[in-house]
Structures are given as C-alpha cells and as structure tokens.
C-alpha positions, -999 to 999 in steps of 0.1 A, spaced: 332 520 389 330 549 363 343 523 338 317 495 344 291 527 344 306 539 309 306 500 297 266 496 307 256 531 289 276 519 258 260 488 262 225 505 265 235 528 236 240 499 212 208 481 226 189 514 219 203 516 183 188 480 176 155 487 184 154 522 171 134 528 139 154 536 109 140 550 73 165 545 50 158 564 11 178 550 -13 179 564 -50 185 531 -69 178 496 -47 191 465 -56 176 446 -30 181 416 -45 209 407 -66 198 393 -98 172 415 -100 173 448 -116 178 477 -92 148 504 -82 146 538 -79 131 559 -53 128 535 -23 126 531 12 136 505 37 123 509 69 146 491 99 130 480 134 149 463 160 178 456 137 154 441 108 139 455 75 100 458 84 93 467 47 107 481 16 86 504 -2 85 521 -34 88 560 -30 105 579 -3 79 571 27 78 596 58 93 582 89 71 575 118 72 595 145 102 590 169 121 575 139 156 583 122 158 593 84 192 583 69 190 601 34 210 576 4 191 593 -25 223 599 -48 234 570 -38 234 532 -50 219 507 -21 225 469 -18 226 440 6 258 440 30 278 418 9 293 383 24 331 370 20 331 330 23 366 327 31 390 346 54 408 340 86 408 367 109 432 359 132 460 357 109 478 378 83 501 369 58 539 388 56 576 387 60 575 383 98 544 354 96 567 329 111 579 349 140 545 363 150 529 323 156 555 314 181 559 354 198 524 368 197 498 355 229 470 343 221 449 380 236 470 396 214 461 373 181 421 381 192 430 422 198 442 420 159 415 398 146 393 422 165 405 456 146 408 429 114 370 425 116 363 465 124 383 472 91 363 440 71 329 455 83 340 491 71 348 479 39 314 467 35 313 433 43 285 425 68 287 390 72 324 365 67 328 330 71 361 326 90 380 291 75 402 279 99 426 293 129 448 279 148 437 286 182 395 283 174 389 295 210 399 331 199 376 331 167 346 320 187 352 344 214 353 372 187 322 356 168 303 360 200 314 396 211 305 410 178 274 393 183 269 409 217 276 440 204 305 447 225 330 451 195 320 463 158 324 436 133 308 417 106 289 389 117 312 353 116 305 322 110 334 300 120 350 265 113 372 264 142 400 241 132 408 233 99 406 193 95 437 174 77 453 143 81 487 141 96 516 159 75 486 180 57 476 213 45 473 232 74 492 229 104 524 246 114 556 232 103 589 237 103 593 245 140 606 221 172 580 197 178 569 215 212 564 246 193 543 231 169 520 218 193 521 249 215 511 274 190 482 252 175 452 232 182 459 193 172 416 190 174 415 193 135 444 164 130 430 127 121 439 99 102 417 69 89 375 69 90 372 67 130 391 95 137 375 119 109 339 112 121 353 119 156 373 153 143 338 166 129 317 160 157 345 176 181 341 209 160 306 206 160 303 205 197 329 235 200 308 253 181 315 251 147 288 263 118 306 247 89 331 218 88 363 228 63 386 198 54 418 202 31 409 177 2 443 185 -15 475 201 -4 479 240 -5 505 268 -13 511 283 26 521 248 43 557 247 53 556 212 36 568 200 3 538 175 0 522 190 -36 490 203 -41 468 171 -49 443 146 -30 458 140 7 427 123 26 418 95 11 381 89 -3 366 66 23 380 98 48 364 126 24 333 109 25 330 101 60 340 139 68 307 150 47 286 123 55 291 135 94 291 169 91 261 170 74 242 145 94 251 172 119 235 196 102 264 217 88 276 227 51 310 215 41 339 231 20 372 218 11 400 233 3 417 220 -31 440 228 -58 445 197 -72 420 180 -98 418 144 -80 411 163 -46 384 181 -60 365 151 -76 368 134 -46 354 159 -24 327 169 -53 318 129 -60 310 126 -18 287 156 -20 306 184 -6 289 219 -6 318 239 -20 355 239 -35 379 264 -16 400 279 -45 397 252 -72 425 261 -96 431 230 -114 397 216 -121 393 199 -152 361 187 -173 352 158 -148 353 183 -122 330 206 -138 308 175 -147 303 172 -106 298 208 -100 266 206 -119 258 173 -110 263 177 -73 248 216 -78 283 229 -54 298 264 -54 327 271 -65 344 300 -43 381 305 -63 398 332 -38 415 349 -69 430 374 -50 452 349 -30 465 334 -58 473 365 -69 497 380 -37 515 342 -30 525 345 -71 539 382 -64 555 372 -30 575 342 -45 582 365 -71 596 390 -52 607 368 -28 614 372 11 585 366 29 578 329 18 597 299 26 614 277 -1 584 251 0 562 279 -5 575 295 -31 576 267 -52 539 259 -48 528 297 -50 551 297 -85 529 269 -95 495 276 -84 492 319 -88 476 327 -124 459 295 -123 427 299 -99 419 328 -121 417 306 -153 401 281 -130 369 304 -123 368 314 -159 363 278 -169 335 267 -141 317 301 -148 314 296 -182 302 257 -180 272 274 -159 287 267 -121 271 283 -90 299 308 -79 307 323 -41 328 353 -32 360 344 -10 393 362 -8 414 337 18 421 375 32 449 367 58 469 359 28 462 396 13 453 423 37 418 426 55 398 450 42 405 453 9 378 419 3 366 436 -26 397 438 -49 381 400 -57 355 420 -75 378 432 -104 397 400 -109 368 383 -109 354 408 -135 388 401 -157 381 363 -156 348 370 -171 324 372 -146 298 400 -155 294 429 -125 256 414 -122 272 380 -113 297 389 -92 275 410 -67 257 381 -64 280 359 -56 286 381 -30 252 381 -16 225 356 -28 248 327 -31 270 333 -3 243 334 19 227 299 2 259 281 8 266 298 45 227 285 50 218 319 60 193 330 32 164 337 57 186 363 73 215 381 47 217 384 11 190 403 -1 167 433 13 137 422 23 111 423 56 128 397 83 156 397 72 190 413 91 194 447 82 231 442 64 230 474 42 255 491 17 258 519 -3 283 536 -32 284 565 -46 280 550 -83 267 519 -102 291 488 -90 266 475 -124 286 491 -143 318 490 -124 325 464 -102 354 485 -89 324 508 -72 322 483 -42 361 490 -35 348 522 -21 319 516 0 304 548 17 279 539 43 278 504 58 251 494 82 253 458 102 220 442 120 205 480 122 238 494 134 259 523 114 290 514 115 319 536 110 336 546 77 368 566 79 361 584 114 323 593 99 294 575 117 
C-alpha cells in the first residue's frame, strides 16, 4: 500500500511541476536558431509551455518559481533525428539479442533515454527496434511522466525487403525470428503498402525504409539500392497518404536517388551521394541528416577489430570517413541539414560529439544548432511544439555555461536541461 501511496504523490508531484509557473532569466537567448541571440530575457513557463518571452528580467508572479540562467547561454532543447534506444553497439552485441528479455531491453532503453535527456536532448526520434512494443511503451511512459526522458517519436520496425538492411542474421532460423519482429519484412508493392499501414496502426509517427544496404547487417549484400523503385515509391506514397514523414536509410548513390526521385522527406546517413543526388535534394527540398559520428566508431571498431563481424568490418572499412565528406558536399550545394547520431552505434548520451564533426566538415556553429532545432523539428513535423522558444510552444529548454556560437563543443556540456516544464536532472543536481 505504502508503495502505490509513494507512486500517486510522485505522480501528483510531477503533475504539480507541469502546471507550476516558472520564470526563467536567461543572460543571452537564442530562442530561435538562426536568429541572433538576446540579452537580458525572460521566459515565463505555465503548465509545461512558454506563456511569453520578454525582454528584461521580468518579476515572477506571485506563487511562481525563479530559475536564475543570467551567466548563462539559453536555447531550445535540441532534437536528435536518429537513434535507437533499445540497443547499443559493442563486443557482446550478438550475445545480448538472443540472452537479454525483452523487460530488460526497455529497463536499458529507459536509463538510455534518462542519460539522452541529461545531455540536453529534449526531443529524439527513435529509427527502428527490433521489438517496437518496447519503444512505444517507453515513448508513452515518458510521456506520462512516470520515467524522465526526452520526448520520442518512433518508427517501430524498420521496413526492408527480405535478406535487407536490418534484420538479425547470422543466427538459427528460430532465433532470428524470436528475437525480432518480421512486421517490417516485405517484398513486391502489395506487401510494402501493407508493411506501412501495419506500423501506422501500431502507432508509428514516421515510416523508415532501408533504400540501400548498411554497415551493421550480418550480411555481405553491399551498401547500394535493395528495394526496388516501384517498392520505394509505393512505401512514400502510403506513408504519406497516412499522414507521416519518411526517411530512408542509404549509403549507396542509386538508393538515394531513388528514394529522393519518389519524394522522400530525408536521407539517413547519405555518404555516397553524388551530383544527381544533390540535384534532388534541392529539387525535392529533403534533409539530409548524415550521422557522422556513426561512421566514425564502425571505422575505429573494424579498425581495431573484435567487436564486428567479418561482413561488418568490411563495409565499416568502406563506408567510415565517407558520410563526413558526404555532408560537406550537400552543405555546401545549399541542402537543408538535420542532426542524427544513429547513437546505439556510439554510446547514448554523448549525441552532441555530432556537433564537432559536423563543425570539421564545414558546417558553421550557427548551422549546426539549427539543425538541431529548427530543422529537426520541420522534418519530425513538430514545429508548432519544439525547436524554438516561443509562447505555445513545449517548454524544451537548455543552457551552457559559454557561447556554443563560438564553440560548438559548448553543447557537449550542457548545464541545466528542462523537458515540457520539468527540470531534469544533471549529474545528481536538480
């Protein structure tokens, strides 16, 4: 009994926090990336949302907290396009799908998104899991508030045809199919329209097909185009009759065209686009959200070698350096970029690493915030709610000690975090 009674006050306590009024002032606001920052301002939070933001350092209204950020830099809660919670690249990968229950996959995802949030990442779009039923039951507990976490958008399962980027492999047959959901898994036109629709009604907000195959399969099967048009377009032309944005994952250059000819809303990673490619970004006006990072940690696993299978290592060898060169084209020819780290390959909560390599491929500090923020939130088709400070909107709130303006690098150490109203919890400080 004393647990249910300690469940309902916590329950009450989070409720209370919500609709509690919150002044925060900031010293410099960037309240929307893009924008040039502001000094000496004031958001004022009610029931989880910004009721205004002010110029000056306003007086709270009676009853109301005062959080004081004045030497410190404010922004939107930034937003991570691609990661996958319940999973987490490393030597014992293998072993951990077939050993580890499916509570215990959502009891890691769980402390995953607890260390994602504190990092200062308000809002992630999980890309695929094996089991989907564990990612939605986290995306609604965290939207309960019964566990801390950044708000998730999910996929469910990631769509491929058979032999494709993203199932298991390399087990017995009954093990394959035991550790994974075969919803995602179609062949020819019928079955793709059927495949979307089934995510859709288990809940999906975003459809992710594999246009090409990718590095972390257990499958020799390259890195280029493995649906075939008429299936590309049929899997965009569903989902977003539906009513949901679509990204594909791709390496390879015929993969991307396709999916970028048949209107998809983004390209997952990207790395060898070429000029036609870039010719349909702009055309087709998709984001490109390149996942440096990942790239990065496959090329120094095959290099160092025992935690990646042969077939792996021979993509990751070939792939690695080559996402970064790919962002450093399409951001120079004037494509919309996204943030994304695939984290799962590298270790949650340390999203913002992307920030630097993104800076070294050429991306100016101004641009990479915002891909972070406004853009994300445009091409996760949540712009009236994250992204940018401003009345309505969620309050998703960060702050650093310095100017992440001047150095990207800031936002790798993140020093208050606020999610939908709600501190959250920074190195054992709340």
């Amino acid at each position: 009994m004393r647990l249910v009674l300690d469940e309902l006050a916590e329950k009450e306590a989070t409720k209370t926090m919500q609709t509690h009024e919150t002044v925060i002032h900031a010293g410099r606001l960037l309240a929307t990336p893009g924008e040039a920052p502001r000094r000496g301002q004031s958001v004022w939070i009610a029931g989880g949302k910004i009721k205004s933001v002010a110029s000056g350092f306003i007086d709270p209204p009676s009853g109301a907290r005062l959080i004081d950020l004045k030497d410190k830099f404010v922004l939107p809660g930034l937003i991570d396009c691609h990661v996958h919670l319940t999973a987490q690249l490393g030597a014992d990968y293998r072993l951990r799908l077939v050993e580890d229950t499916d509570p215990k996959v959502a009891l890691d995802a769980a402390q995953r998104a607890q260390v994602t949030l504190a990092a200062g990442f308000t809002t992630v779009r999980d890309v695929g899991a094996l089991t989907p039923e564990v990612i939605y039951a986290l995306r609604a507990a965290i939207a309960e508030g019964k566990v801390p976490g950044p708000r998730i958008l999910c996929v469910g399962a990631i769509l491929s045809p058979t032999g494709g980027h993203g199932p298991a492999y390399g087990y017995r047959g009954d093990v394959c199919a035991c550790i994974q959901s075969n919803i995602g898994v179609c062949d020819g036109i019928d079955a793709c329209r059927r495949a979307v629709r089934a995510q859709v009604a288990q809940g999906a907000d975003a459809i992710k097909f594999v246009a090409t195959g990718g590095v972390l399969s257990n499958l020799r099967a390259g890195v280029d185009q493995q649906f075939t048009d008429d299936e590309i377009r049929t899997i965009i032309e569903t989902a977003h009759r539906l009513g949901r944005p679509v990204s594909a994952h791709a390496h390879g250059a015929a993969g991307i065209n396709a999916a970028l000819a048949a209107g998809v809303d983004s390209i997952e990673h990207g790395s060898f686009l070429d000029d036609q490619s870039i010719k349909l970004f702009l055309e087709h006006r998709a984001f490109h959200t390149p996942t440096i990072i990942a790239g990065m940690t496959v090329l120094e696993m095959a290099q160092r070698g025992g935690a990646l299978t042969p077939a792996q290592t021979e993509k990751a060898l070939g792939v690695g350096e080559h996402i970064k060169q790919a962002l450093a084209r399409s951001y120079r020819a004037g494509v919309r970029i996204t943030f994304g780290t695939d984290m799962g390959v590298g270790p949650h909560g340390q999203n913002a690493r992307e920030f630097a390599l993104m800076a070294e491929a050429g991306m100016t500090s101004a641009d990479a915030i915002k891909a972070a923020t406004v853009n994300a939130a445009e091409l996760l088709d949540i712009a009236d709610v994250a992204g940018s400070l401003a009345p309505g909107k969620s309050a998703d709130i960060i702050a650093v000690d310095g100017d992440p303006l001047g150095d990207v690098t800031e936002l790798e150490r993140v020093t208050f975090v606020m999610a939908r109203g709600v501190r959250a919890t920074i190195g054992g400080m709340s």
